[in-house]
C-alpha positions, 0 to 999 in steps of 0.5 A: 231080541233079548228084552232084558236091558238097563233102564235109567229114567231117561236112557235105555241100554241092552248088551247085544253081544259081549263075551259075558255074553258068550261071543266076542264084541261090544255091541249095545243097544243104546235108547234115548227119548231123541234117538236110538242106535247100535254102538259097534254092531258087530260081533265074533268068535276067536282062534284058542287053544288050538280048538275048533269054537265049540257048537254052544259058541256058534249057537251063541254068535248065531243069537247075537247076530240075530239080536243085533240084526233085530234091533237095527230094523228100529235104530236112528244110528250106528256107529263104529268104532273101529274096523275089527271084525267083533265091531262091525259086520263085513260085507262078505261071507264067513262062518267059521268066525264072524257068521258074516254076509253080503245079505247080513250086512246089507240088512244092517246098514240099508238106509242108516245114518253110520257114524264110522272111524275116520280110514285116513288117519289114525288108523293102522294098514290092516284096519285102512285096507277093512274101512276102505271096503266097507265104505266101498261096500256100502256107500251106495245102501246107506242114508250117510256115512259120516266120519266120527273121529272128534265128531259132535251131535245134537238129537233133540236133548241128546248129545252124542260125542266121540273122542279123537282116536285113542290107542287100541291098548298101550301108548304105541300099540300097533293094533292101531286106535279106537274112539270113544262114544258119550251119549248125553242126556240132561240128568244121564250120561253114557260112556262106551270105551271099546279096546282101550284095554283098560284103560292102559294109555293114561290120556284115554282115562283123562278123557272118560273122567272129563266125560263125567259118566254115570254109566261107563261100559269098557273093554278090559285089558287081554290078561288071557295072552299077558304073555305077550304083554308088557306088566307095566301095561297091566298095572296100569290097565288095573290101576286106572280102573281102579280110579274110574271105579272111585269115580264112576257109579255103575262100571261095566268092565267086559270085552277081553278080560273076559276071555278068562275065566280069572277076570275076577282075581285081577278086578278084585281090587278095582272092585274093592275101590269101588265098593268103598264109595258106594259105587258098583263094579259088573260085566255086561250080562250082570247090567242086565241080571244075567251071570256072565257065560264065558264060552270061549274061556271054557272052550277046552271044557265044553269039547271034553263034556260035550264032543262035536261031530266033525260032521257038524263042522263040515256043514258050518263050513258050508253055512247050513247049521243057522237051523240047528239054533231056530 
């Protein structure tokens, strides 16, 4: 497992996969002197360009799920924050995507405590029809499945909290919701906001400012399909990081925007905000030092410098290249 992480006095934080990581996901190692847990611990590639996901991709995902899996052998907790599949590991095989099995997610579940997205309300068909399985599939191997929506929990001076559902993007969204997830210490607070795009819907931005974060990690708004977005929804998304750079000291702005590679055209002047009160604007790799690696953004790149066999392709069909990345 990557040992390189962020570490305030009395919270440590490790990005397990992110796409300045090179894989889709959210996925944080989150560490307090009362607990510690995965938040998300999922993590994905994506159809792009009409383009296989490049062998530097796989080799990416095959790391990241290798992080996650290590990590989760000494966690408390997960938690989820709703049923994508760059958020959690399903219960079945697939290696083309999610580099997912029966025997992967058992390893990450078995006697766990999970705090999971509420499957009958709030929650969109495809998303229902995901969690349904998922608790089907693992009712039976972990310590408790507890439902997070609105949920509060005291771990010695820990607080963890989750937000009621919140959009999954803009006001509507038929992506469905997501919750967000304070993690509190006496003189430290966290807040991890996946897939709220932004934010784009103003009630999710109410919500993380009454949080009062020190750290905030939050997924950007998908500037790499804006075509099939409403400009007002980007203004939006932009404006109000604007405001939590303004408000938050240390912003990390990661997930979708980074599926570009002019994320920084569009963060130029939330980072202009926050430099004007001292605070501090960075993707998740650069929380830990490292300068982002965005790989499905140069996927077209990658299979023009470095072809891949379709030999190679025909055995990740079959899950026998996990060897080539040992």
């Amino acid at each position: 497992m990557n040992p390189v992480s962020f570490k305030n006095g009395e919270v440590k934080v490790r990005p397990l996969a992110f796409e300045s990581l090179g894989v889709r996901g959210m996925a944080t190692y989150v560490e307090t002197d009362d607990v510690s847990m995965i938040v998300d611990p999922g993590s994905a590639l994506g159809p792009r360009f009409n383009l296989e996901p490049h062998e530097r991709e796989y080799s990416a995902l095959f790391k990241s799920r290798e992080d996650i899996l290590s990590a989760s052998e000494k966690v408390d907790l997960l938690t989820i924050s709703h049923y994508h599949f760059d958020h959690f590991v399903p219960n079945f095989e697939n290696w083309k995507f999610i580099w997912s099995s029966p025997e992967m997610a058992e390893s990450l579940y078995r006697n766990k405590l999970i705090l999971a997205k509420d499957i009958s309300e709030n929650i969109n068909a495809s998303q229902r029809k995901r969690g349904y399985m998922f608790r089907k599939k693992n009712l039976d191997i972990v310590e408790e499945i507890r439902v997070a929506d609105g949920y509060e929990l005291e771990m010695g001076s820990t607080e963890i909290r989750f937000s009621k559902p919140v959009f999954h993007g803009a006001e509507g969204t038929k992506l469905g919701y997501s919750l967000i997830l304070t993690i509190e210490t006496p003189n430290f607070t966290l807040v991890h906001a996946p897939d709220v795009q932004g934010p784009m819907y103003g009630k999710s931005l109410e919500y993380i400012l009454s949080q009062s974060p020190n750290l905030l990690i939050i997924g950007g708004p998908p500037t790499y399909i804006s075509f099939k977005l409403r400009e007002e929804d980007l203004e939006n998304a932009q404006k109000n990081l604007g405001t939590l750079a303004e408000n938050i000291p240390e912003l990390v702005v990661d997930h979708h925007l980074l599926r570009t590679t002019d994320y920084k055209e569009y963060l130029k002047p939330v980072i202009e905000k926050a430099e004007g009160v001292g605070h501090e604007v960075m993707t998740a790799s650069e929380l830990i030092g490292e300068e982002p690696n965005l790989l499905e953004a140069r996927r077209k790149e990658l299979h023009e410098e470095e072809p891949v066999e379709k030999e190679w392709y025909e055995r990740l069909k079959k899950g026998e290249i996990g060897e080539d990345f040992e």
